[in-house]
N, C-alpha and C positions, 0 to 999 in steps of 0.2 A: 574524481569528482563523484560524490554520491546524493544522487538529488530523490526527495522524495516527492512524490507526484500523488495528491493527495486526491481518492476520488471513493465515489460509494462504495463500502464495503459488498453491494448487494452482490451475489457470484455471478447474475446475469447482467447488469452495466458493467461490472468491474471485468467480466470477462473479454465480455467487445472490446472495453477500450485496452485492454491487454495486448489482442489479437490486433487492431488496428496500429496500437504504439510499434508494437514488435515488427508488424507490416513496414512500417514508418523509416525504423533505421535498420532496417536488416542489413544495408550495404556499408551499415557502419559496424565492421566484427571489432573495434575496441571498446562499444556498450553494451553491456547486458542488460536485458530489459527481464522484471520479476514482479509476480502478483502473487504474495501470498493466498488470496481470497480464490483467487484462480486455481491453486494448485489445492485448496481446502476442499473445493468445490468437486475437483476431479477425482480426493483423494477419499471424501464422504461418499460418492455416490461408488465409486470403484467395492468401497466396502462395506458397504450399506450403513452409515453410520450418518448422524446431523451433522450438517454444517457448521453452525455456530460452535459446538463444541470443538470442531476440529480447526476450525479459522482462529479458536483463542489459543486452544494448543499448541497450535507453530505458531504464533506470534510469540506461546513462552517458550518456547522450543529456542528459537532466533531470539530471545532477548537473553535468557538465562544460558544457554551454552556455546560458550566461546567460540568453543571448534567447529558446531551449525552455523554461528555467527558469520567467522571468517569464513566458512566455504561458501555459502549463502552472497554473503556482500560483499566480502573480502576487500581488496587495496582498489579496485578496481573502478571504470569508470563504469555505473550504475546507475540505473534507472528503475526507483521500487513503487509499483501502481496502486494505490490502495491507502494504505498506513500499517503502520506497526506504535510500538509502546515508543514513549519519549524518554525512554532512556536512550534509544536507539540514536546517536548521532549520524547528521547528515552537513554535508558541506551548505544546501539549498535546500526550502520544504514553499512549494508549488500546490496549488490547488485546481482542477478542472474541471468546469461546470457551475454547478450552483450549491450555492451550501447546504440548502435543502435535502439533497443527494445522499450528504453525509448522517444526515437524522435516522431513517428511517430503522434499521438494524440496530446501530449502536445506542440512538434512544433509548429504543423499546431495553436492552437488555440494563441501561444505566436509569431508568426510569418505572417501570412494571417491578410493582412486588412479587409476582411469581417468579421473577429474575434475582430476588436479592441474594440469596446462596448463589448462585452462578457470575453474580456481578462480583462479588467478592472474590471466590477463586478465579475468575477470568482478570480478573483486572483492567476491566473495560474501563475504568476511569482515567488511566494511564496511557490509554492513544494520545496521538498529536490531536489538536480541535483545528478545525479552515482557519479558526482565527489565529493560529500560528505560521499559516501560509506569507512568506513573503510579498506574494504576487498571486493574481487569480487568473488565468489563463480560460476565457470562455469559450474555445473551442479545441479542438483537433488541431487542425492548420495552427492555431496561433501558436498552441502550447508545442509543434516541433518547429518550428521560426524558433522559437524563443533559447530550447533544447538545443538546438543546433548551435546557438551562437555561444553559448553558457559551454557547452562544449568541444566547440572549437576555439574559442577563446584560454579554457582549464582556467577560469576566474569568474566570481561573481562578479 
């Protein structure tokens, strides 16, 4: 089951609710929980590089090479925080919080003319939008209720 869990790209919401999802099911070792935006975050600042450009990077990294693909998501059952491009299939696409959450980053980068060369090569148009979300999950608690059963069930 690979569900995606659609939440700000910001690296500091998207990192909490990372560390808290991961808190969440750690006694469950058949999910893997993944934040791209989390590991951009760690992997910008480790080499002193921008965030956005390294959050769009491995989003093409993970959409364009198969073999990152499958090691990344693989067959497995997964749990991805954040978003990625909508080529990327998922069995469920969940949203947590408010949609608001979602604007602020990807806006700016799909919306500001000093973005337009980087919205083009980024391909920020091609994320999932909230409005793709099956379901909105307004908090923490609800959204592992909800996870739990979606995955103790292995059906929508």
């Amino acid at each position: 089951m690979r569900v995606l869990l659609l939440t700000s790209v910001n690296p500091i919401v998207n990192g909490a609710y990372y560390k808290k999802i991961v808190e969440m099911f750690k006694e469950r070792k058949d999910i893997t929980v993944v934040s791209i935006p989390f590991f951009a975050e760690i992997h910008a600042q480790n080499k002193d590089k921008f965030f956005l450009p390294t959050l769009f990077s491995m989003f093409r990294t993970l959409s364009e090479d198969k073999k990152v693909n499958k090691k990344v998501l693989g067959d497995k059952n997964i749990i991805v925080v954040g978003n990625l491009y909508n080529d990327t299939k998922f069995d469920m696409i969940v949203s947590l919080g408010v949609e608001e959450d979602e604007n602020k980053y990807i806006n700016e980068v799909l919306t500001n003319e000093k973005f337009s060369e980087f919205k083009s090569l980024s391909k920020a148009g091609k994320l999932y939008r909230w409005s793709e979300a099956e379901i909105n999950l307004p908090t923490l608690e609800k959204m592992k209720l909800f996870l739990e059963g979606v995955f103790k069930n292995d059906k929508i």
